[in-house]
C-alpha positions in Angstrom: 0.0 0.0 0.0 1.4 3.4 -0.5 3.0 5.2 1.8 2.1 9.3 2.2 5.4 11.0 3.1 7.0 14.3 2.2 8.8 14.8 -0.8 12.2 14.8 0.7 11.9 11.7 2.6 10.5 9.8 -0.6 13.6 10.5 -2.8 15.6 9.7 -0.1 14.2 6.2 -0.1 13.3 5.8 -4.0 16.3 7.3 -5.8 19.3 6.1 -6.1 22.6 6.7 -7.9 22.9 4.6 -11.2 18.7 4.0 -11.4 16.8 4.3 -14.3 14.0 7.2 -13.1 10.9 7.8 -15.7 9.4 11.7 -15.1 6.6 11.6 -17.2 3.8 14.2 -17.9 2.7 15.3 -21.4 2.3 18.8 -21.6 0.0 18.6 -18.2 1.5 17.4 -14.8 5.0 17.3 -15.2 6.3 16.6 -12.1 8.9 19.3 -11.8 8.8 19.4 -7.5 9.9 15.9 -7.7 12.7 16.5 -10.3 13.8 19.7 -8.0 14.0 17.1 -5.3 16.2 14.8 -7.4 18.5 17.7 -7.9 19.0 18.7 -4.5 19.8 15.5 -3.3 22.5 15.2 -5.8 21.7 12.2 -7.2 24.0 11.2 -10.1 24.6 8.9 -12.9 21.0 8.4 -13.8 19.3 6.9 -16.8 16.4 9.6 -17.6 13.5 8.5 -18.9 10.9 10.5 -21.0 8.7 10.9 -23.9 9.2 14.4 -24.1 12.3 15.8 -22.6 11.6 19.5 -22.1 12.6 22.2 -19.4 12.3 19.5 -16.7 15.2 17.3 -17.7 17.3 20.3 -19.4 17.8 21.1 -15.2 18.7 17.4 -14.3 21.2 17.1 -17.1 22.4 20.4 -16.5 22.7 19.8 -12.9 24.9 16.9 -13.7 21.9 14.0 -12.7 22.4 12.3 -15.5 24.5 9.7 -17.5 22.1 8.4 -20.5 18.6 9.7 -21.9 16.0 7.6 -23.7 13.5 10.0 -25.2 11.4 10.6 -28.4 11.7 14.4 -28.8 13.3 16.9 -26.9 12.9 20.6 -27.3 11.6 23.6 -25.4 7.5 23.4 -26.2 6.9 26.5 -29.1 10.2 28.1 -28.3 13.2 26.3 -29.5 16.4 24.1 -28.4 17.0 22.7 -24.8 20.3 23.9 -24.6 21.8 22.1 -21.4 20.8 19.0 -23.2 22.3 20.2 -26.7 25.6 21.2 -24.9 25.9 17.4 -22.9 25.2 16.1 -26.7 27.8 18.0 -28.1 30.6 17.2 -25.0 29.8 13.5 -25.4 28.7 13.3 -21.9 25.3 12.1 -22.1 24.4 8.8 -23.6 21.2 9.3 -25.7 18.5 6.1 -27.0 16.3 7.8 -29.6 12.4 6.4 -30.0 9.4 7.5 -31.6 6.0 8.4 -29.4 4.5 5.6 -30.5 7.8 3.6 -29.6 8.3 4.6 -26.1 4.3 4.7 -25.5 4.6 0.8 -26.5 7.4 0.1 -24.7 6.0 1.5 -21.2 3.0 -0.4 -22.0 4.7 -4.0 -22.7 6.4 -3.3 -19.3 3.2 -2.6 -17.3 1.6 -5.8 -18.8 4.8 -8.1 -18.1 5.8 -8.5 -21.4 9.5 -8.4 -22.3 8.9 -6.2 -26.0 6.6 -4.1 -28.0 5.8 -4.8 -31.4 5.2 -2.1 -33.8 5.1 -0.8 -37.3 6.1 2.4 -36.3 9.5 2.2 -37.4 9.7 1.1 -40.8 10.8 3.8 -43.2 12.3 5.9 -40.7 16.2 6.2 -39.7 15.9 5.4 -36.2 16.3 1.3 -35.9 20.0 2.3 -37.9 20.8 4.6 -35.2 19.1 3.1 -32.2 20.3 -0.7 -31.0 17.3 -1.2 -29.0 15.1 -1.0 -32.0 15.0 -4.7 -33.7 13.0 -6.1 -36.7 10.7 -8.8 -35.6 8.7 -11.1 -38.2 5.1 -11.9 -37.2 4.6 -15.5 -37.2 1.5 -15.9 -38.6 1.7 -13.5 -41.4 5.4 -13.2 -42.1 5.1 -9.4 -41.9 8.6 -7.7 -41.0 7.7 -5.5 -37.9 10.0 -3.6 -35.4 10.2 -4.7 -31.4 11.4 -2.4 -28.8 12.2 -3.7 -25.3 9.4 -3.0 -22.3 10.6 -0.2 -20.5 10.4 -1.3 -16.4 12.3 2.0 -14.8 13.7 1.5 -11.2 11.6 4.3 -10.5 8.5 5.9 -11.8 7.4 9.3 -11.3 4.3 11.7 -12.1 2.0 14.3 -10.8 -1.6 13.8 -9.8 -4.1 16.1 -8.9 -5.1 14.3 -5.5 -4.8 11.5 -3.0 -7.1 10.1 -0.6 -5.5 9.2 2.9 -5.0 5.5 2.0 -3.1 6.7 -0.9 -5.5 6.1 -4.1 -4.5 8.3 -6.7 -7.1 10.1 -9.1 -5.9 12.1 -11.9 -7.5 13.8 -15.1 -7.0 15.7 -18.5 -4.0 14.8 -20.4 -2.8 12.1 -18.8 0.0 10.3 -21.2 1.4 7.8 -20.0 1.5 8.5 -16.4 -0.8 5.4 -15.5 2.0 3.0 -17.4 4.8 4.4 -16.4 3.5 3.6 -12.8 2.8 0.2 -13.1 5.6 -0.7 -15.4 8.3 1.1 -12.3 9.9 -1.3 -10.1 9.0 1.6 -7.5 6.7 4.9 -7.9 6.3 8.1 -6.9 3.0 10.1 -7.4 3.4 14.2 -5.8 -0.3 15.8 -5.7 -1.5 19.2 -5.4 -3.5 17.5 -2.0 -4.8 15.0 -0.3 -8.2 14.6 0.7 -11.0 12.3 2.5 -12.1 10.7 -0.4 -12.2 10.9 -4.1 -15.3 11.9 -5.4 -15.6 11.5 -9.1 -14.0 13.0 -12.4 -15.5 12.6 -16.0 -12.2 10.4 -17.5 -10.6 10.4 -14.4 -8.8 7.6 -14.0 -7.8 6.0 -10.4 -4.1 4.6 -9.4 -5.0 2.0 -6.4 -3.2 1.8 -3.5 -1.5 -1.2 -4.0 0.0 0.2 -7.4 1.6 3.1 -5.9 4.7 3.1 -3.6 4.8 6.9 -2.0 2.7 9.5 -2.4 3.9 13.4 -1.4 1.8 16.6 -1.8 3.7 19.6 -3.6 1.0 21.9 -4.4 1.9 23.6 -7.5 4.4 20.6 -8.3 3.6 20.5 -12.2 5.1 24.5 -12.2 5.6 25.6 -15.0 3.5 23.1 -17.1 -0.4 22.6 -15.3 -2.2 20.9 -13.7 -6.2 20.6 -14.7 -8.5 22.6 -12.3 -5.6 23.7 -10.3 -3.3 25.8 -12.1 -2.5 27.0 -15.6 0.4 26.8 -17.7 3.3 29.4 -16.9 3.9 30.3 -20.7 6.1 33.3 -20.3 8.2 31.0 -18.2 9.3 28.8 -21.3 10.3 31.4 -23.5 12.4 33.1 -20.9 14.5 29.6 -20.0 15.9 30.0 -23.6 18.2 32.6 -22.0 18.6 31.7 -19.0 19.4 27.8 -20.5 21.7 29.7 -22.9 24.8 30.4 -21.0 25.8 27.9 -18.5 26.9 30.3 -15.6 23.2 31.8 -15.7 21.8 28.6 -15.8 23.3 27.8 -12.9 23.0 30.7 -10.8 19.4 30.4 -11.5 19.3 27.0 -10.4 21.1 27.6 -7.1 18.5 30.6 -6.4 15.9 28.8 -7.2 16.1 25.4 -6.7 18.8 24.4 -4.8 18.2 27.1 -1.9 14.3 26.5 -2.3 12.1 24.1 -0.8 9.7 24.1 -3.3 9.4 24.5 -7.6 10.6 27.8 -8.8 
């Protein structure tokens, strides 16, 4: 069952140096409190996991967190490059496994149903599978068709923003939701922040409810999806994105920002 603890004390116990950690959010709940958290602690050496690796993981990789990305697109949303990311491309000190959506979407999903692969046609005609090694042609048995397999994606650690919890630590989110519910049952371990917790769920047209049982921690960081949104709580901080391109731009103002506003904060900038 999960366990509702601050935010602190569940990195502590869910992130280590070396795991494979999975932020997802698309567009909506992006759990930047929890990634903040990541920072601070000074976790290193990580394999960063995301569909869509915007602002959030330009500050890990920036902030030295990590050793290798597997993504499908990275960019700043409607403004331009990630430029922490570009410049840890460009020293060769950040390993990089590119997918397609539909690849990694797959993926997570083969490893929240047990499975060891995805099978897609995703692929075919495009230049990844002769740049990426984890992308394999595959021949369905029972037509001969030549398809591409990715392997399941089961991170040591899954993380995501919700909009609430009950006490017992059901989780009930809504709006664009991606592939939060996946990632979470395909983690080894998870990690849901929430803007709060409450006495009981009451319901949400498309909601859909994380149990319990499928959920290891659960920490409230109101405002935790800052600057992306969360539905029915906040709205998107879009003046936010286009200034990161220069403060992203030159390393010494990326990191003076950071250190004002993450690393002596307690909470997202």
């Amino acid at each position: 069952m999960a366990e509702v603890v601050p935010l602190s004390h569940a990195v502590e116990r869910l992130v280590h140096d070396g795991d494979s950690v999975a932020l997802e959010g698309f567009t909506h709940l992006i759990p930047f409190a929890a990634a903040h958290e990541i920072i601070r602690q000074g976790r290193r050496d990580l394999t960063l996991i995301r569909m869509t690796p915007d602002l959030v993981y330009d500050q890990m990789i920036g902030m030295g967190c990590a050793r290798k990305l597997v993504f499908s697109w990275g960019g700043n949303p409607g403004v331009g490059s990630l430029h922490r990311f570009r410049e840890a491309v460009q020293n060769h000190s950040l390993e990089i496994e590119e997918h397609s959506h539909a690849g990694m979407a797959n993926a997570y999903v083969a490893g929240a149903s047990g499975l060891p692969f995805a099978v897609l046609r995703g692929y075919l005609g495009t230049d990844l599978p002769g740049v990426t090694a984890t992308i394999k042609p595959i021949t369905c048995p029972f037509t001969g068709e030549e398809l591409t397999a990715v392997p399941a994606i089961n991170p040591d650690v899954g993380v995501i923003h919700a909009q609430r919890a009950d006490r017992r630590g059901n989780v009930q989110l809504w709006g664009i939701t991606g592939v939060q519910k996946e990632v979470v049952l395909a983690a080894r371990d998870s990690l849901v922040t929430v803007e709060e917790v409450v006495d009981s769920l009451d319901p949400v047209p498309g909601a859909i409810v994380l149990p319990s049982w499928a959920v290891g921690y659960v920490s409230v960081a109101p405002g935790g999806s800052h600057p992306s949104y969360t539905q029915d709580y906040s709205a998107r901080d879009n003046e936010f994105y286009s200034a990161w391109d220069d403060v992203s731009r030159d390393r010494e103002t990326f990191l003076s920002w950071m250190q004002h506003h993450v690393m002596s904060a307690g909470r997202p900038a």
